[in-house]
C-alpha positions as CSV (number, residue, x, y, z in Angstrom):
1,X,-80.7,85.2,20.5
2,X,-77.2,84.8,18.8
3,X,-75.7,84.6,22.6
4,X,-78.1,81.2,23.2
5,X,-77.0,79.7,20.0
6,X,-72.9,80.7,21.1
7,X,-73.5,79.1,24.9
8,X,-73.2,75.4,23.6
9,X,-70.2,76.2,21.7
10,X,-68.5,77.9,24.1
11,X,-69.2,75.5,26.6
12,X,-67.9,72.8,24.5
13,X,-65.0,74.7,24.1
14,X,-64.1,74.4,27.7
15,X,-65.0,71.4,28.1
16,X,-62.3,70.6,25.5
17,X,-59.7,73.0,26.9
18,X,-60.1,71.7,30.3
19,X,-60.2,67.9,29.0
20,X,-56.4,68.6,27.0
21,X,-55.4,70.1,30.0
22,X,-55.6,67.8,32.4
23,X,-54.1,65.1,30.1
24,X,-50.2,65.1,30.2
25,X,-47.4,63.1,28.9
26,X,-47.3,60.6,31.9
27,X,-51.1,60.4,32.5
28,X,-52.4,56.8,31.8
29,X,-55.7,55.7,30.2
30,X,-57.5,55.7,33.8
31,X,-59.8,58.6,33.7
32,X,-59.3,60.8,36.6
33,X,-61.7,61.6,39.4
34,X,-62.0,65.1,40.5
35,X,-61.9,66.2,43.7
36,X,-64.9,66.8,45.6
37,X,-66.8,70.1,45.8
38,X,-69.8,71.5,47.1
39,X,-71.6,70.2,49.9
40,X,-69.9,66.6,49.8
41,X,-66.6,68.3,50.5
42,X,-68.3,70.1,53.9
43,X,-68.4,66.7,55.4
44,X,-71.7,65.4,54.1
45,X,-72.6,62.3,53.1
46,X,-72.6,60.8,50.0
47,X,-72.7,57.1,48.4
48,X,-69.3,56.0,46.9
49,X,-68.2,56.5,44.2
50,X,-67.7,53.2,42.0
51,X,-64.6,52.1,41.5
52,X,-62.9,51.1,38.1
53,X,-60.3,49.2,37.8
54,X,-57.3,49.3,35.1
55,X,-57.3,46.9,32.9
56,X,-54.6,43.9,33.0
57,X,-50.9,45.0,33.4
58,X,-48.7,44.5,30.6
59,X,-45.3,43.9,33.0
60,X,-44.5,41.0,30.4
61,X,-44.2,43.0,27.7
62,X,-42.0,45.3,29.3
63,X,-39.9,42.7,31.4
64,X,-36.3,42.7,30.4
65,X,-35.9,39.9,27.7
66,X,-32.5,39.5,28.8
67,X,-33.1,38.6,32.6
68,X,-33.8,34.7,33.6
69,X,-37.1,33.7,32.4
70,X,-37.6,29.8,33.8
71,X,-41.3,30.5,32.3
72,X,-40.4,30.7,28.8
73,X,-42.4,29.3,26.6
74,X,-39.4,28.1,24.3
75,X,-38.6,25.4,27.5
76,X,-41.9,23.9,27.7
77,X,-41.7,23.6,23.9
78,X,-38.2,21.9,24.4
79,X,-39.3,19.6,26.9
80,X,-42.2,18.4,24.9
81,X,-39.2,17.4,22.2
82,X,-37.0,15.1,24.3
83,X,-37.5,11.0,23.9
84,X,-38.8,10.0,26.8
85,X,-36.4,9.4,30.2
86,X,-34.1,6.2,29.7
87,X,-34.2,4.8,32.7
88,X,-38.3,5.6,33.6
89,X,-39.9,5.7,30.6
90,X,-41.6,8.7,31.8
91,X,-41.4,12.3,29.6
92,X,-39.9,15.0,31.3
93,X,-41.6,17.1,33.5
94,X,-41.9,21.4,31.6
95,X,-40.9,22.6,35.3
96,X,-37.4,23.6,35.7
97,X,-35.5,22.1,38.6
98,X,-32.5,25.0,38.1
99,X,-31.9,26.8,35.7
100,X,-30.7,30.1,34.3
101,X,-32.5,30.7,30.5
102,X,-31.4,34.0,29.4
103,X,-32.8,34.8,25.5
104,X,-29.3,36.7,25.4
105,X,-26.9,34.9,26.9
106,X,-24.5,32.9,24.4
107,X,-25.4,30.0,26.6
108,X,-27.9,29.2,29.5
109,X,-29.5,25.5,31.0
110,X,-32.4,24.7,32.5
111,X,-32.9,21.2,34.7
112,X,-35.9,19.5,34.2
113,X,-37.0,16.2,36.1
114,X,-38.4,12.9,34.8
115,X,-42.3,13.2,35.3
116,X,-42.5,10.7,37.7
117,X,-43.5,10.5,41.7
118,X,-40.5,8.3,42.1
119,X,-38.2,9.9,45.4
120,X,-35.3,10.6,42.9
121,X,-36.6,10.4,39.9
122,X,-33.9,11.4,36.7
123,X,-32.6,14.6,35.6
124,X,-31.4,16.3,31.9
125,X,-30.1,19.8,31.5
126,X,-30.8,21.6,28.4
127,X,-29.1,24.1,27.2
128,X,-30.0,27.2,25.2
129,X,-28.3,29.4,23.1
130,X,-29.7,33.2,22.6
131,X,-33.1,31.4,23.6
132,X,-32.8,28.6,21.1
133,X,-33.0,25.6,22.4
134,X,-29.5,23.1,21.4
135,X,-31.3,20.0,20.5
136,X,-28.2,17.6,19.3
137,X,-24.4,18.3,19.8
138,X,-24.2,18.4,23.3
139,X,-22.4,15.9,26.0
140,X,-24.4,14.2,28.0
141,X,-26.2,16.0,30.7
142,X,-28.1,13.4,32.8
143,X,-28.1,14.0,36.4
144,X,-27.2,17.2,37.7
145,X,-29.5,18.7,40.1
146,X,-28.1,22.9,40.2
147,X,-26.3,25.2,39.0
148,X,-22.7,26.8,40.2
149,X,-23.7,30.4,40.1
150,X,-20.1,30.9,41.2
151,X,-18.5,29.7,38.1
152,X,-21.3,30.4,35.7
153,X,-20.9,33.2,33.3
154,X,-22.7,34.2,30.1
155,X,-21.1,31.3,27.4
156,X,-20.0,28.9,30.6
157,X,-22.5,26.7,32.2
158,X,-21.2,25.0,35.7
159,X,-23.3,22.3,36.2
160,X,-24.0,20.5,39.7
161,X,-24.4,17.7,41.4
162,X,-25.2,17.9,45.0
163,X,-26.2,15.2,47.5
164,X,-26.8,16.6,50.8
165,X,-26.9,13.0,52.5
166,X,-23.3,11.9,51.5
167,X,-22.0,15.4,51.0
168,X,-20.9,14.6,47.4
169,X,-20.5,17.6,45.1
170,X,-19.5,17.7,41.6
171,X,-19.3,20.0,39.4
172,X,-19.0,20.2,35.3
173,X,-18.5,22.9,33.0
174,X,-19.4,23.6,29.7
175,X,-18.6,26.5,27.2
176,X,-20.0,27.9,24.2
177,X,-17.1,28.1,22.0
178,X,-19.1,30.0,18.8
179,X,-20.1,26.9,17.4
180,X,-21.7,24.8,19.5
181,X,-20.8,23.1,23.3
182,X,-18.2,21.7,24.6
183,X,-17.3,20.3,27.9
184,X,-13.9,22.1,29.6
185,X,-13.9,21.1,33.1
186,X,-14.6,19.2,35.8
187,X,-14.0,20.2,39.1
188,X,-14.8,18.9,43.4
């Protein structure tokens, strides 16, 4: 009789061996189905089994916090502290334009529109240092509609203005000099 008592625990006990044995380091939390055996694997049928899906990725969480983010949440909340546009009346729209926010970079913009269906309706850059958005202290940055990926560089902003009907292009600089922004250049 002791050998009926000892089946249960000896079947748990493989159970639990074959459980922590099929569990490794880069196994995720999606249980695994086991192959088919028996008379399903001959070739019979068999209804499906049900699928489970994972649960939501977590890609955000692991994105790199240093690569440009125009979803930030730090622009909306930027956007939403601007006085209205001067010359619509209109708050600014939370979708970038351009723009190159970078949490790590000594200084990054993004271009944000006037909310308004008006055809060329006004534009602002704000700029950002280390994800912080520079509220006071910077020249004026009405406007410009890119960005000079050329002549940008982590503290140096090349802003743009580009009209494709009269071929006008102008571009402006700005550095972060450890304090705070300053214009440095303008160029064609």
């Amino acid at each position: 009789m002791k050998w009926v008592a000892d089946v249960p625990v000896f079947g748990a006990a493989v159970l639990a061996a074959v459980f922590l044995a099929g569990c490794g380091a880069g196994d995720s939390t999606v249980s695994k189905t086991p192959e088919a055996t028996g008379p399903a694997a001959a070739g019979t049928t068999t209804a499906p089994e049900p699928t489970i899906a994972a649960g939501p990725t977590t890609s955000a969480a692991h994105a790199d916090p240093c690569a440009v983010n125009l979803a930030a949440p730090e622009i909306a909340k930027a956007v939403s502290e601007l006085p209205r546009d001067p010359r619509s009346n209109q708050p600014w729209s939370p979708e970038p334009v351009a723009g190159n926010y970078n949490e790590c970079a000594p200084l990054s913009v993004v271009i944000v529109k006037a909310n308004t269906n008006a055809g060329n309706a006004n534009t602002r850059a704000l700029m950002f240092h280390q994800g912080k958005f520079i509220p006071s202290g910077v020249p004026d940055t009405y406007g410009f509609n890119g960005i000079d990926e050329a002549t940008t560089t982590g503290d140096t902003i090349a802003l743009m203005y580009a009209n494709d009907a009269s071929g006008l292009r102008s571009i402006v600089r700005f550095r972060w000099n450890g304090n705070g922004v300053e214009l440095i250049g303008n160029t064609g």
